[in-house]
N, C-alpha and C positions, 0 to 999 in steps of 0.2 A: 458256136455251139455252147449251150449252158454247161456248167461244171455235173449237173444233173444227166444231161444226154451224153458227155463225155463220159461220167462214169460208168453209167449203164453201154455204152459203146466198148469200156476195156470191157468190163465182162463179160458180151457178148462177142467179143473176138478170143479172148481166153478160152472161154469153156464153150461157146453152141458154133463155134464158124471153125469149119472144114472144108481141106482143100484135097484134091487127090478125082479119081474117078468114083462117081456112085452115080444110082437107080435112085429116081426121087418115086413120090407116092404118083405122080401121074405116067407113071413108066417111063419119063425121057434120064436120058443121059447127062448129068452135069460135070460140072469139072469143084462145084461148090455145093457143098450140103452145111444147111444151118439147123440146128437143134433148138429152139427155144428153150424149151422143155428146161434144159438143163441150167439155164439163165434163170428159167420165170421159178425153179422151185428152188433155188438159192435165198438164201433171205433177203441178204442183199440184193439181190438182183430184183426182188420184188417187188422190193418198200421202193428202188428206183423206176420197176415200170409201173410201179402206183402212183407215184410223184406226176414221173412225167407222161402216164398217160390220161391219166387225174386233168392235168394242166391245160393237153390236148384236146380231150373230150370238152371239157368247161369250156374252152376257149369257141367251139363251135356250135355248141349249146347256146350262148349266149350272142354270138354274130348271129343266130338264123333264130332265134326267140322258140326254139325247142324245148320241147317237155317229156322227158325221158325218163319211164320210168325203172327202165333196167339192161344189163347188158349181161351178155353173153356167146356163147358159140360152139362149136361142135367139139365133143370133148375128144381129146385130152388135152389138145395144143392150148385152147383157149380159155381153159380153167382157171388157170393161179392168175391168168392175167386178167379176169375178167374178176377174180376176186381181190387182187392186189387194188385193182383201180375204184371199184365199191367198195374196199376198207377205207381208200384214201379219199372219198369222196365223202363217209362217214366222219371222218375226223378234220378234213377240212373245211366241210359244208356241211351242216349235219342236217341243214334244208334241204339240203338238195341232192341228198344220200342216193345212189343209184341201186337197187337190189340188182340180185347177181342170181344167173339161172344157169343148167345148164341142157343143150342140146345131143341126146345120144344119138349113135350110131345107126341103132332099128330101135323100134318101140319096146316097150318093156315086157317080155312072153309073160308076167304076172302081174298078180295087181289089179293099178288100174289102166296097164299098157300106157303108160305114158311114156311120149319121146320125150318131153320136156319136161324136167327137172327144177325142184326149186322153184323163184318166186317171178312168176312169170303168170300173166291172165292173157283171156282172149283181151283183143282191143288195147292192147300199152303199143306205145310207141319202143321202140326200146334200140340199143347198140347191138349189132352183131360185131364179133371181135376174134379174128384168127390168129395165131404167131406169126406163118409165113406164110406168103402167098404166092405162087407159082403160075398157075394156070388160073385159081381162082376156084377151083373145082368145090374144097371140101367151104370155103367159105358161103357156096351157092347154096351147095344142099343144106346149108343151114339157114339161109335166108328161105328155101321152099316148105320146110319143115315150120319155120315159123309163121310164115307165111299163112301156111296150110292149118295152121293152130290158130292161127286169126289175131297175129300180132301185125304189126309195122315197122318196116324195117329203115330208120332214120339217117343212119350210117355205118359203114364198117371201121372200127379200128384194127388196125394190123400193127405187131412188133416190124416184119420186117416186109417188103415188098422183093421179092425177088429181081424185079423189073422184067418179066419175061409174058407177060401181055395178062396175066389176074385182075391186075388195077384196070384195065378197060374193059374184062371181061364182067367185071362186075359192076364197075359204073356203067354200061352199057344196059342195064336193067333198073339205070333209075338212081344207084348209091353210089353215093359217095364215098371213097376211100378215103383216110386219116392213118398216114404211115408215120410211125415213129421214125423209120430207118427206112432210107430204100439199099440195094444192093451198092451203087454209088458211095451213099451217103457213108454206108457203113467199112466197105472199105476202102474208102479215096486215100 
């Protein structure tokens, strides 16, 4: 593990990893509840899941000769991380900068009802990107929402994978997962 995914691993057991009984968002019972949230709006924790998910993203962009022109995902989990990783893609690639959108919840009741947020067109290929993933659930509906906007959905990145069947439920539609962390990984 690089000094990079280690550090972002203390802080992600420090402040987002809980142990105890809770209700996660798809109503089952765990015995572990993770907060990104609380990691990804740290600064620290940001500039590292900018780093390392900056590294990730590149690293699979460039094995599969993709052309990406932006990432994002359903807000809230997927915000700071979707913007940590398009800052650090600004500053390390300024070619190859990723814009950063975001996917609400329902359409917008004003306006111009828009679900989608920020710098996102029909026709980009782009990153969907959730913190955790569980069932996969809220990561889908932002793949149909984009979808349905008439984007393409190239891969997902996720801070953490649960392991509890998301990653199949979502590759099983065609994506590709890119987990920084799986539940494993993060607490072996």
């Amino acid at each position: 593990m690089s000094d990079t995914a280690a550090a972002l691993k203390a802080i992600l057991l420090e402040k987002s990893v809980r142990t105890g009984t809770f209700t996660l968002a798809s109503g089952a019972q765990s015995d572990l509840y993770i907060d990104c949230r609380v990691t990804a709006l740290d600064p620290f924790g940001a500039n590292l899941i900018g780093k390392l998910g900056w590294a990730a993203v590149r690293e699979k962009i460039k094995a599969e000769g993709l052309q990406i022109a932006s990432i994002g995902g359903m807000t809230l989990g997927a915000d700071p991380i979707s913007l940590a990783v398009g800052m650090t893609s600004a500053v390390e690639n300024p070619d190859e900068a990723l814009q950063v959108f975001v996917v609400r919840k329902e359409p917008k009741g004003h306006g111009r009802g828009k679900q989608i947020e920020g710098n996102f067109a029909e026709g980009q290929t782009v990153i969907v990107v959730d913190d955790v993933i569980t069932t996969g659930g809220s990561t889908l509906k932002a793949i149909d929402v984009i979808e349905r906007e008439g984007g393409k959905v190239a891969f997902a990145l996720v801070l953490v994978d649960r392991e509890e069947g998301g990653r199949q439920a979502i590759e099983a539609r065609g994506i590709p997962v890119v987990a920084l962390y799986s539940r494993s990984t993060l607490l072996d």
